[in-house]
N, C-alpha and C positions, 0 to 999 in steps of 0.2 A: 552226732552219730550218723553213719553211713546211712541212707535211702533204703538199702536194703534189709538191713539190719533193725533199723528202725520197724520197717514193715512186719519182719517175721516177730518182734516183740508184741507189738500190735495188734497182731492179730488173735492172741491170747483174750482179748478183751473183747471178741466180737458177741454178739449175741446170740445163744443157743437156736433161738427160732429165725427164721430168715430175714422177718418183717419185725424184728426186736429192734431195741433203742440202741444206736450204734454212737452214742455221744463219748463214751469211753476210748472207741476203736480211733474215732478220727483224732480225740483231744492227744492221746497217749501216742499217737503216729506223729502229729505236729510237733509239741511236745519233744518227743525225743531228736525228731529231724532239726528240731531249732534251738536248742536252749542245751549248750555246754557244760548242761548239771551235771548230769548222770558219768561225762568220761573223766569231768574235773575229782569225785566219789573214787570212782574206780583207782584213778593216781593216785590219791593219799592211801588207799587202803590194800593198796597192791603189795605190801612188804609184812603186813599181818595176818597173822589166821584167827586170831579171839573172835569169841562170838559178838555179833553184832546187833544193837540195839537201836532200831528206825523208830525215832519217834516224831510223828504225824506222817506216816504214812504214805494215809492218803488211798488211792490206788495198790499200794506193795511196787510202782515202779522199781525202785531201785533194785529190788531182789531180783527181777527179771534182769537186767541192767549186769549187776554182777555175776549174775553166772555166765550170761553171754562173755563174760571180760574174764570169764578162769577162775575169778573168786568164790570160793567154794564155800565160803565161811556161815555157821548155822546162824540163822535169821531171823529176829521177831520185831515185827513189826506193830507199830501201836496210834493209834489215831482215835478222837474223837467222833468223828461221824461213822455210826455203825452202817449204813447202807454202803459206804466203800470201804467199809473193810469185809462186809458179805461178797462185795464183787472182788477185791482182792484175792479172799479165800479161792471163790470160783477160779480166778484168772492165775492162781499159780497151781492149783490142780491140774487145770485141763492142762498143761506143761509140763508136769513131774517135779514140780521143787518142792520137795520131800524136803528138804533140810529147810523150809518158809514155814513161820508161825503168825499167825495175824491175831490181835485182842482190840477191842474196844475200850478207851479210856480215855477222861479226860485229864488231858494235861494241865492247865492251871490248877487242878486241885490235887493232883499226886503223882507220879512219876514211878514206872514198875522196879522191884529189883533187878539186877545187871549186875554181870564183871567182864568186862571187855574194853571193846571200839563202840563207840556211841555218835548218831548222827541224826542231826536235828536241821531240816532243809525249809527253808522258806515258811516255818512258822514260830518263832521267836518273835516275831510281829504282833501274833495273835496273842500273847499270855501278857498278862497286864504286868507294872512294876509297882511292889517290889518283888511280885512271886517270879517274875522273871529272873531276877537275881539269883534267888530260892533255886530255883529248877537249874541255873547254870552249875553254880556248887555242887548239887547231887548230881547230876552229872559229871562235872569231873570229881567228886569220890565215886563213881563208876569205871573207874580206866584203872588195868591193870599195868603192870609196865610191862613197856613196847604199846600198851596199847592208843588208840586215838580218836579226839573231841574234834568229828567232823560239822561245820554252821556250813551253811549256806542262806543269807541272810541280806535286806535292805540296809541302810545305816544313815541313818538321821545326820547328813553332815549339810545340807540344805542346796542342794545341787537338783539343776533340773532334772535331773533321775530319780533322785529322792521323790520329787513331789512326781511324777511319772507313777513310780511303785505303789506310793498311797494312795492317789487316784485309782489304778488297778485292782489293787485289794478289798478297798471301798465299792468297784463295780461287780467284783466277782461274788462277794457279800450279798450285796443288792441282785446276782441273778439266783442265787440260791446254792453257787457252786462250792464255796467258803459258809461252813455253819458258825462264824465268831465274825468281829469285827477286827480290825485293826488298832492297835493297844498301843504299842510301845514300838517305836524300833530303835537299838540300839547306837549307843554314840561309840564310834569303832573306840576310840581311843582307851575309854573307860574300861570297855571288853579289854582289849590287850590290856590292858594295865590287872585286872582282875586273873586274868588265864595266867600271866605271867607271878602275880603273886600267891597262884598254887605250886609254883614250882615248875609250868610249863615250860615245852618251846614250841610259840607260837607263829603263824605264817600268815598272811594276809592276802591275799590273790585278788581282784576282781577279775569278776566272772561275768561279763556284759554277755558276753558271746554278739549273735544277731540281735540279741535284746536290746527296749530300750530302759532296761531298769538297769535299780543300782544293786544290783547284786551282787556281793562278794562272799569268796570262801574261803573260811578260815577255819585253819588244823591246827590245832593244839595236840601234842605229841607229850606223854606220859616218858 
């Protein structure tokens, strides 16, 4: 994402008092200036309007993200750690994204109702197997047609990226920034083999960007 762009996102997330905790403004500045997430999102979902369902959150980046990008599409967003989804709420108010919903919820133990595009970013890691399995299926019985099962996700294929990621996940744990551990990451192939035997059509991207993980994004198309 552009510098400048980046910035004016950003600064949604500053803190109301002057001398507040600005660990949100700089992570979410970085963040959007490095990491290929948020434009690789907006590409897949540039050709649907269904409603959209963020599961883990997080912060609510993404819904900042798409409306800078035209997508107008109404948004809720769901994450287990309720302190960023309190700052979420805050940070798409002082903005005006009237069409952003934020709840608390955890995911390995249930999954909200949905009919749309569903996107599930950089925590499929976190939900243990088999309920990972569990939580993909209900997910795609969430997608309407046209609509789309956006991952953005590590992949156990044993690449110095690989153990890069785990390491990552395992520190960001340990600073208190991730409330779970790292569980499962999946083995791509078995995913494609799984999305395709609901009937999808599935795409497999890697998404390194400047990073050094192994992150790749994969749309599965209803």
């Amino acid at each position: 994402m552009a510098p400048g762009q980046a910035l004016h996102i950003a600064r949604a997330y500053l803190p109301e008092h002057p001398l507040g905790n600005r660990w949100d403004y700089y992570y979410s500045r970085a963040k959007l200036s490095s990491d290929p997430l948020y434009p690789g999102v907006s590409e897949a979902l540039r050709d649907t309007d269904a409603p959209l369902l963020d599961l883990g959150c997080g912060l609510g980046l993404l819904a900042h993200t798409l409306y800078a990008d035209g997508i107008r599409v109404p948004y809720r967003g769901v994450d287990s750690d309720a302190a960023k989804i309190r700052r979420a709420v805050r940070a798409a108010a002082k903005v005006g994204l009237k069409d952003a919903r934020f709840d608390t919820m955890d995911l390995s133990r249930e999954l909200p109702s949905h009919r749309g595009n569903v996107v599930i970013l950089d925590v499929l890691q976190f939900i243990p197997f088999p309920a990972q399995a569990l939580a993909i299926d209900k997910m795609i019985a969430m997608l309407t047609p046209g609509a789309k099962l956006v991952i953005r996700t590590g992949l156990d294929d044993g690449t110095g990226r690989a153990r890069i990621t785990r390491a990552v996940d395992l520190f960001s744990r340990a600073l208190g920034w991730m409330n779970a551990m790292p569980r499962y990451y999946p083995d791509g192939e078995a995913l494609r083999a799984r999305l395709l035997a609901a009937g999808l059509q599935v795409e497999f991207t890697p998404l390194f960007g400047r990073t050094p993980f192994n992150n790749w994004r994969i749309v599965a198309s209803k």
